[in-house]
TIBA-617898 format. One record per atom (N, C-alpha, C): residue in three letters; x, y, z. Coordinates in nm, 2 decimals, always signed. Layout:
N
<node residuo="Ala" x="X" y="Y" z="Z"/>
...
//
This chain:
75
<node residuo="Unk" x="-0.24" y="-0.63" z="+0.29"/>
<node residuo="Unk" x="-0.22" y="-0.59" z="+0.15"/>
<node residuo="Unk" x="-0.36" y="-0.59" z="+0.08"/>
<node residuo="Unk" x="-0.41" y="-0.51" z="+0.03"/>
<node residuo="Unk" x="-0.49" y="-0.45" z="-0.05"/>
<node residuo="Unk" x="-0.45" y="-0.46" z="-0.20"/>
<node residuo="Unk" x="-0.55" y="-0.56" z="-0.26"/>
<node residuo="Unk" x="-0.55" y="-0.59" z="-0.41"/>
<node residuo="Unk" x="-0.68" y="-0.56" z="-0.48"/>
<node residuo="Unk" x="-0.68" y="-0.42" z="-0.58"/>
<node residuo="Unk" x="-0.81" y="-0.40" z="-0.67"/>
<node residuo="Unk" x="-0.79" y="-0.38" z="-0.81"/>
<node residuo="Unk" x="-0.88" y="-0.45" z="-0.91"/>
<node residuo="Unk" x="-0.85" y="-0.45" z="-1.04"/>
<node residuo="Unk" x="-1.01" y="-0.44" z="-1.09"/>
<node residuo="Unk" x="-0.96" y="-0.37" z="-1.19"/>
<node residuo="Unk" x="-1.11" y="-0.25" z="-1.22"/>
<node residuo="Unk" x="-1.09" y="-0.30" z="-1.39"/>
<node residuo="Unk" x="-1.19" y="-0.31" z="-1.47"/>
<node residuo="Unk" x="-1.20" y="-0.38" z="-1.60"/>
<node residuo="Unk" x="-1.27" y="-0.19" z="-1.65"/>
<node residuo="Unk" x="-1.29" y="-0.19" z="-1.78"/>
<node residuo="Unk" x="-1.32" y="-0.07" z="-1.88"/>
<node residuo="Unk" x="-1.31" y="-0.12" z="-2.01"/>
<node residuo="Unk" x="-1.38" y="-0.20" z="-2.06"/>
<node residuo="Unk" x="-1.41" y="-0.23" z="-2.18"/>
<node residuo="Unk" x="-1.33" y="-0.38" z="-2.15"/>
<node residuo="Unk" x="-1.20" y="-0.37" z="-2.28"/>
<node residuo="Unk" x="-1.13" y="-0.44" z="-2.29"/>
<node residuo="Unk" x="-0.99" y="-0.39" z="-2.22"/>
<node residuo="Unk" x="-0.97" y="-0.31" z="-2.14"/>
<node residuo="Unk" x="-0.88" y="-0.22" z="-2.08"/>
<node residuo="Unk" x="-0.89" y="-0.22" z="-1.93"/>
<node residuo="Unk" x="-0.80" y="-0.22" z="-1.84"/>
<node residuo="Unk" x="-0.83" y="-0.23" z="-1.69"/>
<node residuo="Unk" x="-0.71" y="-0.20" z="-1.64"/>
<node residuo="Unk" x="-0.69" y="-0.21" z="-1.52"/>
<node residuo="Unk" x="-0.61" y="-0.10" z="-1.40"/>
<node residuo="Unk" x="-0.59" y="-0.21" z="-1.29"/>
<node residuo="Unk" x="-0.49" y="-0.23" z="-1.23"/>
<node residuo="Unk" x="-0.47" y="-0.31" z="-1.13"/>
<node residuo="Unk" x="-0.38" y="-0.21" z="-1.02"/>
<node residuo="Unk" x="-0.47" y="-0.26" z="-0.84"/>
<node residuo="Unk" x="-0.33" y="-0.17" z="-0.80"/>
<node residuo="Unk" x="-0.34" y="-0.24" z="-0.66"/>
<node residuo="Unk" x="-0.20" y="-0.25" z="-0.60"/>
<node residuo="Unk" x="-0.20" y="-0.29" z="-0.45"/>
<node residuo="Unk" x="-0.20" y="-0.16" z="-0.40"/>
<node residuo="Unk" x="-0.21" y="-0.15" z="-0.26"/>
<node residuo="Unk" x="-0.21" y="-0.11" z="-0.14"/>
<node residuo="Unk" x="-0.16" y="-0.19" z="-0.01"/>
<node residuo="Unk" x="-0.09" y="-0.14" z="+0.02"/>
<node residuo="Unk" x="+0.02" y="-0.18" z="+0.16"/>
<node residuo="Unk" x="-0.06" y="-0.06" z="+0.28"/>
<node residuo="Unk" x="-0.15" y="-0.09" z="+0.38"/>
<node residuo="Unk" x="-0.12" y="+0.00" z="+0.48"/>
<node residuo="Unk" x="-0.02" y="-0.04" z="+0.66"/>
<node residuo="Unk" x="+0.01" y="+0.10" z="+0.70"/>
<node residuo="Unk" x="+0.10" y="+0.06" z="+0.82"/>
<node residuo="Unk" x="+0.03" y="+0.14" z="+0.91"/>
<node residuo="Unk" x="-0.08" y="+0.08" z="+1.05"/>
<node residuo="Unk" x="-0.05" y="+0.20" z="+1.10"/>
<node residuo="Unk" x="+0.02" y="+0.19" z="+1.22"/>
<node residuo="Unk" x="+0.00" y="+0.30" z="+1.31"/>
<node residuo="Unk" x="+0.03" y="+0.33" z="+1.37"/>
<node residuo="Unk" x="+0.00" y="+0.42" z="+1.51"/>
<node residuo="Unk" x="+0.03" y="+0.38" z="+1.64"/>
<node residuo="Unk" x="-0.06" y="+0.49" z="+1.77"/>
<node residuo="Unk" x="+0.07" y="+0.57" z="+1.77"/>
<node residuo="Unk" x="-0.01" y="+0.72" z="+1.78"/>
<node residuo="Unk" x="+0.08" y="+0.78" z="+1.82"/>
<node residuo="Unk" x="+0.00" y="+0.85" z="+1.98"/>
<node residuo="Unk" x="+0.05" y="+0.98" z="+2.05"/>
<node residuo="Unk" x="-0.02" y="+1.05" z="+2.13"/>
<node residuo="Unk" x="+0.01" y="+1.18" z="+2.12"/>
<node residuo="Unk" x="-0.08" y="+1.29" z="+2.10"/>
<node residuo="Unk" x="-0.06" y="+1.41" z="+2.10"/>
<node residuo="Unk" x="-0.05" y="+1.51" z="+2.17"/>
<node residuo="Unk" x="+0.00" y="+1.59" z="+2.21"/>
<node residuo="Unk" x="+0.06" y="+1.71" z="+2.31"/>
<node residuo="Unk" x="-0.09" y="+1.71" z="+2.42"/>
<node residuo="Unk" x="-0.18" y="+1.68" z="+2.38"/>
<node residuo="Unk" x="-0.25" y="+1.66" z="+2.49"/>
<node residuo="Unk" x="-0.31" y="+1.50" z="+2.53"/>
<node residuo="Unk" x="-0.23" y="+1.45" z="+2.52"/>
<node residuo="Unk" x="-0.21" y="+1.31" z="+2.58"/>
<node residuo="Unk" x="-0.32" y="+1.23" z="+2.52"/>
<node residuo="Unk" x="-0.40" y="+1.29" z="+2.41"/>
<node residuo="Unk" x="-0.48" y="+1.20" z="+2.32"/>
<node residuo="Unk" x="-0.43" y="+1.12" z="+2.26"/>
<node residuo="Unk" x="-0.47" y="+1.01" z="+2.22"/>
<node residuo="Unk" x="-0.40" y="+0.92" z="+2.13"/>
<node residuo="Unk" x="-0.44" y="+0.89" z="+1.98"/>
<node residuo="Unk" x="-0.40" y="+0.89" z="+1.87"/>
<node residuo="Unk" x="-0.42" y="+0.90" z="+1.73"/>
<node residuo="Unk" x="-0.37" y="+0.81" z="+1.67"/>
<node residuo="Unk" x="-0.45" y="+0.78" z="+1.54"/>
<node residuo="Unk" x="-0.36" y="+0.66" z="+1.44"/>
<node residuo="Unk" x="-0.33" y="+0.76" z="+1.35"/>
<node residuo="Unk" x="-0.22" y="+0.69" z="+1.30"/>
<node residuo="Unk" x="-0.12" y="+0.75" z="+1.17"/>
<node residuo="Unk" x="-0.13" y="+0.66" z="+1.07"/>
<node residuo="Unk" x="-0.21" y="+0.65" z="+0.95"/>
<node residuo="Unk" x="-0.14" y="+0.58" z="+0.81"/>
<node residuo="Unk" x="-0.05" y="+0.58" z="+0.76"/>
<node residuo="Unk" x="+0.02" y="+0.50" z="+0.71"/>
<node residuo="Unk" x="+0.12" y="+0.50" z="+0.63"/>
<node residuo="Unk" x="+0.10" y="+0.35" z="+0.50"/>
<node residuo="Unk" x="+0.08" y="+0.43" z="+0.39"/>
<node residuo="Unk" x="+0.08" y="+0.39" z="+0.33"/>
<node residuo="Unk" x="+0.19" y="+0.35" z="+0.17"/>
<node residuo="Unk" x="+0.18" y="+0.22" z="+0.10"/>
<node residuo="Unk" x="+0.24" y="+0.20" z="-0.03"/>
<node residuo="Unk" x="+0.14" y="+0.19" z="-0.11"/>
<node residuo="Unk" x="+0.17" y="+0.21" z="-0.26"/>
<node residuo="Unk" x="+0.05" y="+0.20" z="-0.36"/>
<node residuo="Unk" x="+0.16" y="+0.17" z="-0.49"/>
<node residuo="Unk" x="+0.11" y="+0.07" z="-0.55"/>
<node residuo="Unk" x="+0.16" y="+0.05" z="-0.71"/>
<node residuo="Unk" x="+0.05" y="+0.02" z="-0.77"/>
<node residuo="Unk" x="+0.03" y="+0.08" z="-0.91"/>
<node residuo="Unk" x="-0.06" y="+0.07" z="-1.00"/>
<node residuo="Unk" x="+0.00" y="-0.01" z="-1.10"/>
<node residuo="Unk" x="-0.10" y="-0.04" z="-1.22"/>
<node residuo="Unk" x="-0.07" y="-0.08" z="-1.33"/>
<node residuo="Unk" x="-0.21" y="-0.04" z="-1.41"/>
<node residuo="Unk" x="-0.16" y="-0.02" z="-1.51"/>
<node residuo="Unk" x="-0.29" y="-0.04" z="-1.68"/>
<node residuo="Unk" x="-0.27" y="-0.09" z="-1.78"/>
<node residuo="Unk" x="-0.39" y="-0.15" z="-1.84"/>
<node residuo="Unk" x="-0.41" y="-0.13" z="-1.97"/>
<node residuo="Unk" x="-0.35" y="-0.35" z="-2.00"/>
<node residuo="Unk" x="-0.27" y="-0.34" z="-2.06"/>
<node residuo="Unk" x="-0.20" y="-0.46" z="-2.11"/>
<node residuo="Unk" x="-0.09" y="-0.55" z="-2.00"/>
<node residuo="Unk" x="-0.04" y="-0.42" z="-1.89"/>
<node residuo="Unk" x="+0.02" y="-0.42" z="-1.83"/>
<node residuo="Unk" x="+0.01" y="-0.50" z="-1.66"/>
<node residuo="Unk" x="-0.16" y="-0.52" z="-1.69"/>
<node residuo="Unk" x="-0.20" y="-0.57" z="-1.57"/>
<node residuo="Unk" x="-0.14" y="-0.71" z="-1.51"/>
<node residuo="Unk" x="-0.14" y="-0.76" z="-1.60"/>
<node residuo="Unk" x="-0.14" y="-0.97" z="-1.59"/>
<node residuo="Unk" x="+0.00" y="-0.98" z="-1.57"/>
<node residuo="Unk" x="+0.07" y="-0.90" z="-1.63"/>
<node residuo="Unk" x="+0.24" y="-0.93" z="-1.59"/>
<node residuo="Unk" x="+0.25" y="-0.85" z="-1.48"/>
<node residuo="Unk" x="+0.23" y="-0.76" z="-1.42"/>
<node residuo="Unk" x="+0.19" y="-0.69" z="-1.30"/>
<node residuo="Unk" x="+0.16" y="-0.76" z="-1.20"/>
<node residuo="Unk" x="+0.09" y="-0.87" z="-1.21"/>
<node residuo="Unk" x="-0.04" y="-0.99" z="-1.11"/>
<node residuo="Unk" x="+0.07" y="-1.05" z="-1.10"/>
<node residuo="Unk" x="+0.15" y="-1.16" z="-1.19"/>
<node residuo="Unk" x="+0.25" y="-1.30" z="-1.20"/>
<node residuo="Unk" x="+0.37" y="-1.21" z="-1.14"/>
<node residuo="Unk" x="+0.45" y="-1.08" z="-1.14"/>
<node residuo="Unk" x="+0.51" y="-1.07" z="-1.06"/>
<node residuo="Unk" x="+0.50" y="-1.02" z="-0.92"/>
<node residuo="Unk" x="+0.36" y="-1.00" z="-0.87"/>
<node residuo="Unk" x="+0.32" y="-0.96" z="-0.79"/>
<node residuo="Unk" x="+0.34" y="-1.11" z="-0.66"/>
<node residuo="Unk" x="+0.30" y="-1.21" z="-0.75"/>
<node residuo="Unk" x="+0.31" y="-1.36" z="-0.64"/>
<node residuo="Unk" x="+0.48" y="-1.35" z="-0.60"/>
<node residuo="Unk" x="+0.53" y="-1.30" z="-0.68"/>
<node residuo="Unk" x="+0.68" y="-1.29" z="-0.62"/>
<node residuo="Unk" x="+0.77" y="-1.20" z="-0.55"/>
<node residuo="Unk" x="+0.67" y="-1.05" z="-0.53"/>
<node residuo="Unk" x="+0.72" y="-1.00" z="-0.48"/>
<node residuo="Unk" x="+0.67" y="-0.94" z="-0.33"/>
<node residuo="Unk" x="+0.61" y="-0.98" z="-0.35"/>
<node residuo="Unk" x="+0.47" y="-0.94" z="-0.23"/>
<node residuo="Unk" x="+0.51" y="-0.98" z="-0.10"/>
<node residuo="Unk" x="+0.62" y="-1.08" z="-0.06"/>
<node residuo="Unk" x="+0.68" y="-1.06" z="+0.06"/>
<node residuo="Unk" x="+0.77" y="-1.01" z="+0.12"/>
<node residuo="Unk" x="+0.84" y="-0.93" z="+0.00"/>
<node residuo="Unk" x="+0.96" y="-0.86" z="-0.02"/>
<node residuo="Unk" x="+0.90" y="-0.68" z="+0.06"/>
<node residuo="Unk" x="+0.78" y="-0.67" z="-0.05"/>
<node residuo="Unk" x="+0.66" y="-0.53" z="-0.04"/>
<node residuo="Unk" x="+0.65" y="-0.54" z="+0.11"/>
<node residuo="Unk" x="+0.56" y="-0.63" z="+0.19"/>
<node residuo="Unk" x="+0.54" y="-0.66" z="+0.29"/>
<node residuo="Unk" x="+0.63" y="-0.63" z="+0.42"/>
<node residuo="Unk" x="+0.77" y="-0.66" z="+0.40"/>
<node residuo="Unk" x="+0.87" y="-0.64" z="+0.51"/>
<node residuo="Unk" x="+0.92" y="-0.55" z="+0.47"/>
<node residuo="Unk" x="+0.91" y="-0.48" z="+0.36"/>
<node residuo="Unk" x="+0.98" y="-0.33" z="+0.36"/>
<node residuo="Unk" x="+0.88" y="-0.27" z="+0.43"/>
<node residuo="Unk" x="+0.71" y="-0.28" z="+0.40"/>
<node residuo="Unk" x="+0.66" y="-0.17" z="+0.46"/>
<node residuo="Unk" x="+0.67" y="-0.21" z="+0.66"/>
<node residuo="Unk" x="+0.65" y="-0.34" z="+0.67"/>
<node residuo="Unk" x="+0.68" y="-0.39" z="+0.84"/>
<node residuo="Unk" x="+0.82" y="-0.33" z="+0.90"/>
<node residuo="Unk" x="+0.90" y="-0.32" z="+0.81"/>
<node residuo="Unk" x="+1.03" y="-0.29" z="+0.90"/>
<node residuo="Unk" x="+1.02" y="-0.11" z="+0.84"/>
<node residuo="Unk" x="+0.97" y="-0.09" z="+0.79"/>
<node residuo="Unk" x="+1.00" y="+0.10" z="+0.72"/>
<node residuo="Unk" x="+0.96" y="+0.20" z="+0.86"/>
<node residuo="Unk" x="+1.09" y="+0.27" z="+0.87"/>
<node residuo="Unk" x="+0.99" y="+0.41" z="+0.98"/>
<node residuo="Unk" x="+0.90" y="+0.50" z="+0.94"/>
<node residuo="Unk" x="+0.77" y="+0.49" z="+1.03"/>
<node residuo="Unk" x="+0.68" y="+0.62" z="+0.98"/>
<node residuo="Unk" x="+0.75" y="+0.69" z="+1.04"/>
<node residuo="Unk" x="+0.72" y="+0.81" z="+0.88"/>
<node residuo="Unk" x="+0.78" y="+0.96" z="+0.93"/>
<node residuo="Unk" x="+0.71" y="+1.02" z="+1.06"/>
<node residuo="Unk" x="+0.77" y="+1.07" z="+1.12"/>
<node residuo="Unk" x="+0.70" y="+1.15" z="+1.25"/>
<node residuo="Unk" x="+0.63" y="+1.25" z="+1.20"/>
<node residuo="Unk" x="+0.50" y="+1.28" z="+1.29"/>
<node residuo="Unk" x="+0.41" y="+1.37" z="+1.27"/>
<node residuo="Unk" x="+0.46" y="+1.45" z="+1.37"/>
<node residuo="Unk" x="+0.40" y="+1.61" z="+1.33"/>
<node residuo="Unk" x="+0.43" y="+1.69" z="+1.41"/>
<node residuo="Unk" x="+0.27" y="+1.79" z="+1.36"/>
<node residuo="Unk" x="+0.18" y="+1.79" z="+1.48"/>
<node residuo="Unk" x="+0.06" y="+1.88" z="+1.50"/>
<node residuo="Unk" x="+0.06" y="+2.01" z="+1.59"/>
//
């Protein structure tokens, strides 16, 4: 998990990032990663209650993206 919060005066932006990856192998037996990613933002005033529920949910975020199927690629 991936945590960045960016300030702008008196004004700022908070956002996680969840990445999943993944090997796949392609029609010619190369082998490739796949991202899979989650992302929530927040702004402005919104940030700090954003953060205090973030300690609570963050393990919850975590096993959805661990147990989630990446969609299959097709090249």
């Amino acid at each position: 998990m991936f945590i960045k919060r960016q300030f702008f005066g008196e004004s700022g932006r908070c956002r996680i990032i969840i990445y999943k990856y993944t090997q796949i192998e392609l029609k010619d037996k190369t082998k490739a990663l796949v991202l899979y990613s989650y992302s929530k933002r927040s702004y402005g005033n919104d940030v700090t209650p954003f953060l205090e529920k973030l300690k609570d949910s963050r393990n919850g975020l975590l096993n959805e993206m661990i147990t989630a199927k990446v969609p299959e690629v097709k090249l």
